[in-house]
C-alpha positions, 0 to 999 in steps of 0.5 A: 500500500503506497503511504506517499499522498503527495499527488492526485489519482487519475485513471490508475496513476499517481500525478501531479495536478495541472494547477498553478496553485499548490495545497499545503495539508497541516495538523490542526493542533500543531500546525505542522505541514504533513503534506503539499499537493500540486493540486487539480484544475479543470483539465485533470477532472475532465481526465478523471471522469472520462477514464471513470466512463471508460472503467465503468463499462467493464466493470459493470458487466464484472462477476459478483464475485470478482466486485466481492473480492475487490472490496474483501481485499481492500478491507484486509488491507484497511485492517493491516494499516489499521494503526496507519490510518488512525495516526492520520486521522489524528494529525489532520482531522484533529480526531482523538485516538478514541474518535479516530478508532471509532471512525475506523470501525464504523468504516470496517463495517461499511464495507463488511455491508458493501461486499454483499452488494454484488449480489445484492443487485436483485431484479423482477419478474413481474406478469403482464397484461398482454397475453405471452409477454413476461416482463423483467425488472433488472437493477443497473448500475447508474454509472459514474458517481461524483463524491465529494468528501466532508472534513469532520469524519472523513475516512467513514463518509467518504467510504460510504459512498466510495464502497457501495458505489464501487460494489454495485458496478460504477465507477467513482470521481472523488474530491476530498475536502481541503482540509482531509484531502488524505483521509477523504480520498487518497487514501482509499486511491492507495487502499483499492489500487493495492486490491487490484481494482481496475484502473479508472473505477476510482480516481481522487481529484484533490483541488480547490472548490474555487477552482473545480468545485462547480465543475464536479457536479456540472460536468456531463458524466456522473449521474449522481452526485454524492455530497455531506456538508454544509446546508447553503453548499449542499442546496447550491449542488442540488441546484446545479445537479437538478438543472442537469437532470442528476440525481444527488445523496445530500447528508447536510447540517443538523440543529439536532435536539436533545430533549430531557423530559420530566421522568428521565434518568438524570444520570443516564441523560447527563451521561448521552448529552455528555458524548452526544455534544463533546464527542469529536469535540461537537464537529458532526452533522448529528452532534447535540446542538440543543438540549431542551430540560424540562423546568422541574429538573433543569437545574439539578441537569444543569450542575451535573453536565457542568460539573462532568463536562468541566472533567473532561480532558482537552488538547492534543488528540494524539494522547490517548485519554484526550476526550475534546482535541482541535477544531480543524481550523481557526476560522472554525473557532473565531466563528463559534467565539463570535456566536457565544459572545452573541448568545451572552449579549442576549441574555444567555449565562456563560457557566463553563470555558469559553476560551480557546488554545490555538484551535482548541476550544474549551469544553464550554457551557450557557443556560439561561438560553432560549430557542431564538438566541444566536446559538440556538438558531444556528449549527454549533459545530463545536464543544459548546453546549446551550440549555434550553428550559421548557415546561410540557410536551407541546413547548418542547416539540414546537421548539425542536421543529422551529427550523428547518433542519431533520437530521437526528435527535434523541428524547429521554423518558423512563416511560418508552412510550412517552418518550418514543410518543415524542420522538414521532412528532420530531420533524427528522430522519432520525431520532432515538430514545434513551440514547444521544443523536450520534448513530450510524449503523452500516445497515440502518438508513441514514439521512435527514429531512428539510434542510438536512439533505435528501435521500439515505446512505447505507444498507438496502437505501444507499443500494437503491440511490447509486442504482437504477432499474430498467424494464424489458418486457419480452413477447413470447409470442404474437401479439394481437394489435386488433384492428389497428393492424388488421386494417393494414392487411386488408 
């Protein structure tokens, strides 16, 4: 496996891009620079999709088993630099040993489900309502797939399109983002090339979204573009995909609830608030951004979520008992800095942190606040908690549904019902009871509603957005077109 992710990858080699311009990848905590790519234009990502288009041909009509093998082979290899691949999510994502791991298995496990898409690609066979004729349904491959590659958990969501595109007979153009341009695409370049995956099925393009970011979706080939960020990024690619007629997997921001009803278990719930906001230190799609308490337990939940969250650890990921480590860069963190000055301005109380090292937030802390303060209203992004009060079940559900995010959620009661009575009347994806809003099963469908994106990833969902189906009926014997034909014959 090639450990040198200096250039780009097109059509099974390994070059520079054609751009002026170069990419300097840095550690976000140390600020050391891992690696400078001459980075794609226009030119190398019109080569990449044209050698994807004439990969994908062949590849389609591979057997079952030969795709089964690939992916097989590439998740031994992913598993023999298993410790590889965590130390570059810890130097340039800013992961903690303990997310990097994580992300990691998530990964193993996308492409466990992806191998058994091969043979997965079911088709029909339906009746007819002429006489003699059988009708067929076969599931295709759409073709070549564009991915465009987040920075937060770049190594699980990159793969969980790269893999089952891969299985299911297309061929992939990636560009990671920016700042993960390793541990969103090249890696997997690496990884697949030494599984013996043809040349031109997948190809990584890392370049500047100034330069090729328009370009990737526009561009004739790909029938579907494949997109996890932002909400405004994400809504300008369904734009420019639509007016082309492509098809697109859009995972876009959250404003995830975390809702503690009256007859919750405190500790349990101070427990799920505690991973659901700090993990990766608040730097994903589904992380807490609200928690809503209820009136009569608000206080005693506020003490015990500071008091835990001030014993959180945080610093550099790479030692292994950090909990909270960078954000991934300082624009990042002026941004959140700016919001909770805001949010304090209006009212809210600042109880914990608040203050930043390099790119290293404070594990931080506001009560008082309410559902229309700066914080409340916008994706945090980051390790900092809101409190929001409420007092019954129809306050609470009205304030969780005021913006138009639906990505994921979580209610805790210890009545089931009560709390999964709740959870239905959320306006999202998904949501889950007695747990925190980070989950994300290989065979369970994930995916948001509103302004949180479009379509599902993973198991039977994400199978049927990168495929396509095809009706061939076949006459077995003459068919009778009555007079309209007869007519003819006279």
């Amino acid at each position: 496996m090639k450990t040198d992710f200096s250039k780009i990858y097109i059509n099974g080699e390994w070059i520079d891009g054609s751009s002026d311009s170069e990419m300097k990848n840095t550690n976000p905590f140390t600020g050391e620079e891992l690696v400078t790519i001459k980075a794609a234009d226009k030119n190398d990502l019109d080569r990449a999709y044209k050698a994807a288009a004439e990969a994908q041909s062949s590849w389609a009509t591979e057997m079952p088993q030969k795709k089964r093998e690939v992916i097989e082979k590439a998740l031994k290899i992913m598993q023999e630099n298993k410790e590889l691949i965590i130390g570059w999510l810890v130097k340039e994502a800013g992961s903690t040993v303990v997310k990097a791991t994580v992300e990691f298995g998530a990964s193993v496990n996308i492409m466990k489900e992806a191998a058994t898409f091969p043979y997965r690609m079911e088709g029909k066979i339906l009746p007819s309502e002429h006489p003699g004729k059988e009708n067929r349904v076969y599931r295709n491959p759409l073709g070549v797939i564009g991915i465009i590659s987040p920075w937060n958990f770049p190594l699980h969501l990159a793969l969980r399109s790269i893999a089952p595109a891969i299985a299911t007979g297309n061929a992939v153009v990636v560009k990671p983002a920016t700042d993960t341009p390793v541990t969103g695409g090249l890696l997997f370049a690496s990884i697949f090339e030494a599984a013996g995956l043809p040349k031109g099925v997948l190809n990584v393009v890392v370049g500047r979204g100034s330069e090729i970011g328009d370009d990737i979706v526009k561009h004739p080939t790909p029938r579907l573009i494949s997109f996890t960020g932002s909400t405004p990024v994400g809504k300008g690619i369904g734009e420019l995909a639509g007016g082309a007629l492509k098809k697109t997997a859009l995972e876009l921001g959250g404003n995830n609830n975390f809702i503690v009803l009256e007859d919750a278990d405190l500790e349990q719930a101070v427990d799920s608030a505690l991973f659901g906001k700090f993990y990766h230190q608040g730097q994903i799609c589904m992380a807490i951004n609200r928690i809503f308490v209820h009136e009569s337990i608000y206080d005693q939940f506020a003490d015990e979520f500071i008091a835990r969250a001030e014993k959180l650890k945080y610093g550099n990921p790479a030692e292994k008992d950090t909990q909270v480590g960078p954000l991934i860069n300082r624009d990042q963190v002026d941004r959140i800095l700016k919001e909770i000055d805001e949010t304090v301005e209006q009212g809210a109380k600042l109880r914990l942190g608040g203050k930043a090292d390099g790119n290293v937030l404070e594990p931080t802390v506001l009560t008082g606040v309410t559902n229309d303060m700066t914080m409340a209203e916008n994706e945090i992004f980051g390790p900092v908690a809101i409190l929001i009060p409420f007092s019954n079940d129809d306050e609470v559900v009205e304030m969780a549904n005021a913006y138009p995010y639906g990505l994921s959620g979580a209610v805790h009661s210890s009545n089931i019902e009560h709390g999964t009575n709740i959870a239905h009347r959320i306006h999202t994806g998904m949501i889950h009871v007695n747990d925190q809003p980070v989950n994300d099963e290989a065979h369970m469908p994930f995916g948001g509603e509103k302004d949180s994106g479009l379509g599902r990833f993973n198991g039977e969902w994400v199978l049927e957005e990168f495929t396509t189906l095809k009706w061939i009926s076949v006459q077995h014997k003459p068919r009778e077109y009555g007079s309209f034909v007869e007519n003819t014959k006279k």
